[in-house]
C-alpha positions in Angstrom: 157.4 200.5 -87.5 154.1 199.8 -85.5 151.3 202.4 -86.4 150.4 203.2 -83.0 152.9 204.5 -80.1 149.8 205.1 -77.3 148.3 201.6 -76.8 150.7 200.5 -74.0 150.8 203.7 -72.3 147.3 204.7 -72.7 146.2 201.1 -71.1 148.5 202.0 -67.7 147.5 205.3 -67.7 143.8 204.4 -67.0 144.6 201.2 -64.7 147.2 202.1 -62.6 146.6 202.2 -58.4 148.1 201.5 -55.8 146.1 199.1 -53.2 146.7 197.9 -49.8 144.8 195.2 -48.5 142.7 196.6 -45.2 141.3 193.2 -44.1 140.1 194.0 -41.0 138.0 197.0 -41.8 138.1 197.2 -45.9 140.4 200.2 -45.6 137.7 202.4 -44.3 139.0 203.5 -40.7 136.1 204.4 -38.2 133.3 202.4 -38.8 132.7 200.1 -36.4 129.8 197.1 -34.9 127.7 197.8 -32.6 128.1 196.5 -29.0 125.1 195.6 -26.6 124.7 197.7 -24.0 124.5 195.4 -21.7 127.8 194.6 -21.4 129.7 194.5 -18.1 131.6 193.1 -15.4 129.9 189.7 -13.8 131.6 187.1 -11.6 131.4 184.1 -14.4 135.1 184.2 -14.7 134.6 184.3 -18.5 133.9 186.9 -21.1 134.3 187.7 -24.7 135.3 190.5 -26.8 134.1 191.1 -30.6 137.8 191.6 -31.7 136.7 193.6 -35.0 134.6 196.0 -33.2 136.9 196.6 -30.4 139.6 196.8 -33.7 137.5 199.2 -35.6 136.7 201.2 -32.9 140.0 201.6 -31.5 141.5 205.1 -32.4 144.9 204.0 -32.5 143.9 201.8 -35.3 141.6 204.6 -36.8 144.6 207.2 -36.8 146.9 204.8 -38.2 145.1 203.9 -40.7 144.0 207.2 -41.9 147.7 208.1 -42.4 148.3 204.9 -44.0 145.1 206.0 -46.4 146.8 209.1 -47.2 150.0 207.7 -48.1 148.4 205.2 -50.2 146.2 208.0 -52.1 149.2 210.6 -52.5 151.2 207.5 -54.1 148.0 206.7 -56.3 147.7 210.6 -57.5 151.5 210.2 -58.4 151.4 207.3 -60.1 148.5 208.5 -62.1 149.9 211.9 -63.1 153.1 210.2 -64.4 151.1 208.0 -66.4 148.9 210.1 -67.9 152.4 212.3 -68.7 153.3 209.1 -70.8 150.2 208.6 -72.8 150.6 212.2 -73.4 154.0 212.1 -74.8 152.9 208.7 -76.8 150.7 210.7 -78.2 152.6 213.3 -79.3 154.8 210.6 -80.7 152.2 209.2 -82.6 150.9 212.7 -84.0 154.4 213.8 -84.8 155.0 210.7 -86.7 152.0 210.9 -88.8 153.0 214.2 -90.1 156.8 213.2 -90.9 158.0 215.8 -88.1 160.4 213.1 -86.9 162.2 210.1 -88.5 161.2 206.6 -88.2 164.4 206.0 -86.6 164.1 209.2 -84.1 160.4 207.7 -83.4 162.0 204.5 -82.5 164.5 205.7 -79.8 161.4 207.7 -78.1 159.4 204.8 -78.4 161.9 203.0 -76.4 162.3 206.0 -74.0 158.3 206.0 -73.0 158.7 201.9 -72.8 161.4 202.4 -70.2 159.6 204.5 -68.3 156.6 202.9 -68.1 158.7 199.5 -67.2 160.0 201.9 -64.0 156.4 203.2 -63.2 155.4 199.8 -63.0 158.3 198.9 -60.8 157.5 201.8 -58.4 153.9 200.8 -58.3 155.0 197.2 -57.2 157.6 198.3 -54.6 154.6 201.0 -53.0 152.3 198.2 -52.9 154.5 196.0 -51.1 155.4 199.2 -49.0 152.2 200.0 -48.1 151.2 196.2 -47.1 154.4 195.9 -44.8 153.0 199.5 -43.0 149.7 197.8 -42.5 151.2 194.5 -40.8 153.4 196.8 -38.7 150.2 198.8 -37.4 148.0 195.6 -36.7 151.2 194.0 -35.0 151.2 197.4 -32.7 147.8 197.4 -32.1 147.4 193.9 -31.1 150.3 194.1 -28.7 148.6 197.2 -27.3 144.8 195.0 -27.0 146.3 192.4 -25.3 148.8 194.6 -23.0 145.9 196.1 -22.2 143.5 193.1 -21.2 146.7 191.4 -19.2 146.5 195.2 -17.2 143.0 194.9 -17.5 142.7 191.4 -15.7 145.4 191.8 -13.6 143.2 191.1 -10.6 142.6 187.9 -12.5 138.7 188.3 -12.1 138.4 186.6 -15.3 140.0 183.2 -15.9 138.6 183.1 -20.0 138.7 185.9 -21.9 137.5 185.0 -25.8 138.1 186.5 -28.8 135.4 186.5 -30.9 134.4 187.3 -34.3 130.8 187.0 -34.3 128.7 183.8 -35.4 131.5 183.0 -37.1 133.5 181.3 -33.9 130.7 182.6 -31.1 127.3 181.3 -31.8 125.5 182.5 -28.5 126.9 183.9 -25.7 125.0 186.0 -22.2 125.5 189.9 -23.3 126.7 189.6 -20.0 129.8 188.4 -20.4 130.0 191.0 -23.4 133.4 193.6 -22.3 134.2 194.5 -25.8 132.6 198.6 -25.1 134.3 198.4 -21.7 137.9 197.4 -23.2 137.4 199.8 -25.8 136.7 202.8 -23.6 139.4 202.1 -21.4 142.0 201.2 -24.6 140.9 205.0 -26.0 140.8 206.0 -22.6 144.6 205.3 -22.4 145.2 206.1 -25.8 144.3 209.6 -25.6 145.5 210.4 -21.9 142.0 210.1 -20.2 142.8 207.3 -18.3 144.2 206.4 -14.9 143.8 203.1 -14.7 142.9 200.3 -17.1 140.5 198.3 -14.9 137.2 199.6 -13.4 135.8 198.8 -10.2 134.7 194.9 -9.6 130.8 194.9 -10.7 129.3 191.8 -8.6 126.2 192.0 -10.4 125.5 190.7 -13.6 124.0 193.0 -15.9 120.7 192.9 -17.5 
């Protein structure tokens, strides 16, 4: 009979989480680069967008996200509580064993019980993580068929022949602010998601802005 009943328990009990992977934003919903103000319509036939910004900034994302959050915290809470409910019983185990309250063969069969448990905690945790990622690929699938419904709607006129996706210096290492749209997408996408907006495309701008 091992000395100690709590080890196992007490070691989940402390570590267990649930976590979903937020890549685009590092699971924090609403923060968001900033965009030149500058940006506008011009007659270059190209422009670019700054694809995590206009992500990050897009409430649909934001409100998604946030839900998704909460689910992942209320599954966190309950994973904790019932962990911390087996390192309590362990515990007890342990206690009760020291002062001969129970057999060695009763202590055994609890033991068991608790290891069970546990084995099903973990399994829950597992199946909430996969869960949660699966909710996060369905929300970035929706909101990138809503980006790029809403640029085809946007460029329906087909003023722009290029429109880039960038990520920063990473795949755009200078571009005229210019050809920036990313704070005119966005407003129109939040525009539209909210009800504010009539239309998707604003009026042709044949000036280039400063």
């Amino acid at each position: 009979m091992k000395k100690s009943f709590i080890s196992i328990f007490k070691a989940f009990a402390c570590a267990v989480a649930v976590t979903a992977v937020f890549a685009c934003n590092n699971g924090k919903p609403g923060s968001s680069i900033s965009v030149s103000s500058s940006a506008g319509i011009t007659t270059e036939g190209i422009a670019y967008v700054y694809i995590d910004t206009l992500i990050n900034g897009y409430d649909l994302y934001n409100d998604e996200m946030t839900k998704l959050m909460a689910k992942q915290n209320k599954y966190e809470q309950d994973l904790q509580s019932k962990g911390k409910s087996l390192e309590r019983r362990a515990m007890e185990l342990q206690q009760n064993y020291e002062k001969r309250l129970i057999t060695p063969t009763r202590a055994q069969e609890i033991q068991q019980q608790l290891a069970t448990e546990q084995q099903k905690l973990m399994q829950t945790q597992e199946q909430q993580s996969m869960e949660l990622a699966d909710d996060q690929a369905q929300i970035m699938g929706r909101v990138g068929d809503s980006i790029k419904n809403f640029i085809k709607e946007f460029n329906a006129d087909n003023r722009f022949k290029l429109i880039i996706s960038s990520q920063g210096y990473s795949t755009l290492l200078y571009a005229d602010p210019a050809l920036n749209i990313t704070e005119i997408i966005l407003n129109g996408l939040n525009d539209r998601y909210r009800g504010n907006g009539s239309s998707a495309r604003p009026a042709a701008d044949t000036t280039k802005a400063k």
